[in-house]
N, C-alpha and C positions, 0 to 999 in steps of 0.2 A: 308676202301673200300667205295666209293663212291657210289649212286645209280642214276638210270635215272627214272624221272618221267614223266608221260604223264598226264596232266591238259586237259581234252577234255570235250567241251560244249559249249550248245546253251543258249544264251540269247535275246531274245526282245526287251525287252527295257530296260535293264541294271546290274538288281539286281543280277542274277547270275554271270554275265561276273565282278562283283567285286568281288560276292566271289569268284569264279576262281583266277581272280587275288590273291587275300588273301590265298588261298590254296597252289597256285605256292608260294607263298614268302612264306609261312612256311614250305614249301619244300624246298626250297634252306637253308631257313636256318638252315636246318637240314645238310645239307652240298650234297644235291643232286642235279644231273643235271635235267632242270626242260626245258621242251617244253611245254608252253600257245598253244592250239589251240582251234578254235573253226568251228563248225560243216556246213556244207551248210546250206543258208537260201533257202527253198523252198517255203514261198510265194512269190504272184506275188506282182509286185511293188504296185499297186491298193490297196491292204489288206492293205500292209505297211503304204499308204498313208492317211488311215484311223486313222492312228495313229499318232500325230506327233512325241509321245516323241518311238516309235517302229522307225521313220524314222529316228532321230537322233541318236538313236543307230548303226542302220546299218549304217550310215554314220562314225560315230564316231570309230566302232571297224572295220575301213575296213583295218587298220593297221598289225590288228590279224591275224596272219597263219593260212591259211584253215586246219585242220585237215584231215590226209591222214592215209587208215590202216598202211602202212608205221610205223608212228609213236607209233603204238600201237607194233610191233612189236622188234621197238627199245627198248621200256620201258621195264624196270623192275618189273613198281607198275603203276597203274592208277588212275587217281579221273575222277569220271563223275559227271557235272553238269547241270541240265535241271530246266526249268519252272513244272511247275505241270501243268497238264492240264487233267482234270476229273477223277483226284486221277492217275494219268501215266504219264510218260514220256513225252515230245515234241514230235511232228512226226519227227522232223530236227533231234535229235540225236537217235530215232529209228531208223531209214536209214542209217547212219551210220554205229550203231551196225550193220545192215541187213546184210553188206558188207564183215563182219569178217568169214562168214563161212572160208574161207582156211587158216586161221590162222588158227581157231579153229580142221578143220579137222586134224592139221599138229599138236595137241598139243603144239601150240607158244603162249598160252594164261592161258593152265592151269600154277597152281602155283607161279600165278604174285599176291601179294595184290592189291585187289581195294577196292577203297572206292569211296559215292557217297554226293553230297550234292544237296539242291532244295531252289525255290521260291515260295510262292503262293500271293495270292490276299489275302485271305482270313485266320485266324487261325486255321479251320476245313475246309482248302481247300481238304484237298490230300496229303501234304507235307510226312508224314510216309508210305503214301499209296505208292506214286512215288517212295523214297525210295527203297522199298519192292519188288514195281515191276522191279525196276533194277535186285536188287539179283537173282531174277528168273535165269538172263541173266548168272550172274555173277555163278550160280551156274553148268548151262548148261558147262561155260568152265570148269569149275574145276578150276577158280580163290580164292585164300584168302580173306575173305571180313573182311575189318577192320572197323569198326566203332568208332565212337569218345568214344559211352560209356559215363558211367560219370567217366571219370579218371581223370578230372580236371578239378577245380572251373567254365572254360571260359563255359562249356559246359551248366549248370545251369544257369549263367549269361544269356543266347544267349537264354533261354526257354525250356530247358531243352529235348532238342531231341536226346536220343542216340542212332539212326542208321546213325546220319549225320547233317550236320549243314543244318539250314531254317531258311529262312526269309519269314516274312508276310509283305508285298509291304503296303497292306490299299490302299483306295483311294485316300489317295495322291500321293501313286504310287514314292514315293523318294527311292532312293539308301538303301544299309544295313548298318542298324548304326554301333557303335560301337562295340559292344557286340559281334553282329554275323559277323564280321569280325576277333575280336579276334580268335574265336571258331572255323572258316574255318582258318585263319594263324595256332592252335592248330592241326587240323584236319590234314593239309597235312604235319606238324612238325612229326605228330604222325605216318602218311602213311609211308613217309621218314626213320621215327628213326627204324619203325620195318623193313621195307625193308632191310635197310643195315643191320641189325642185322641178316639175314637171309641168308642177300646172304655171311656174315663175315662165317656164320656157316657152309654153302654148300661148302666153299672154304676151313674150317677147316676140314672138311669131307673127301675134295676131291671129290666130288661131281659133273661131269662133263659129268653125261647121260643125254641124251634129251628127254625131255616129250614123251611120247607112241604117237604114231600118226595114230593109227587107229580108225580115224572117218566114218562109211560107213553111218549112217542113213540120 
């Protein structure tokens, strides 16, 4: 049995929108169906302009599918991707999330694995923090939170973070090496291989009620 994955995230100026990428291909090649999307940018072009390697971004990923809840509904399992920004989240992919109350009301969220990975500037930016403050999210649904862990070498090599794969940017501000690409391809291999493993067992089961759907608060 196959699984469907949702890769949803925001990137700036580059570093996550790779490992995203890197997460989707260790998702497929886990043998699942994998939807790349990424989040609205909500600054204005001005901010952007201020940046230039932030403007060749948004130019450069204008190929990437807008992420819709939609898609969140489709999936099986999630990975969310964001910058760090004062130890939290991006505001582009909390607005987002903001959007999912009627999944959530309906019960179409619990039960699904997620997992989360980040960037920062800095090595004591926020990266565990951001993290962390996902799960909040992820707890509110009654989602499965998979973390990389250290269940394999790549994890240690990449800096050893096991709530999720991170890159520290530095001031030269370039892409994620090696290492932490491995670890996000490990990451969504790992999201994938336990997905399908769950939903082989709900189908062994017979397993075929729908999440409780009474959200009033």
């Amino acid at each position: 049995m196959t699984a469907k994955v949702a890769v949803i995230y925001y990137s700036a100026t580059g570093a996550v929108h790779a490992l995203a990428q890197a997460v989707a291909e260790g998702a497929a090649a886990a043998g699942a169906g994998v939807r790349l999307r990424r989040v609205a940018e909500l600054a204005t072009g001005e901010a952007i302009d201020q940046n230039p390697r932030w403007r060749r971004h948004v130019e450069d990923a204008a190929s990437i599918a807008r992420a819709e809840v939609e898609d969140l509904a489709w999936a099986d399992a999630f990975a969310f991707g964001t910058p760090t920004r004062f130890g939290a989240p991006a505001a582009q992919l909390k607005q987002f999330i903001d959007q999912t109350s009627v999944l959530w009301r309906e019960g179409a969220l619990a039960d699904k694995p997620v997992t989360a990975f980040t960037s920062a500037f800095n090595r004591h930016g926020g990266s565990e923090a951001t993290i962390l403050s996902l799960g909040n999210v992820f707890y509110h649904w009654g989602a499965l939170i998979v973390p990389p862990g250290f269940t394999d070498p790549v994890v240690s090599a990449a800096g050893g973070n096991p709530y999720g794969t991170s890159y520290v940017s530095g001031p030269a501000g370039g892409g994620p090496d090696a290492a932490a690409l491995d670890a996000a391809r490990y990451q969504g291999r790992r999201l994938a291989e336990i997905t399908i493993r769950l939903l082989e067992g709900r189908r062994a089961a017979g397993d075929t009620a729908v999440p409780a759907t009474a959200r009033t608060s």
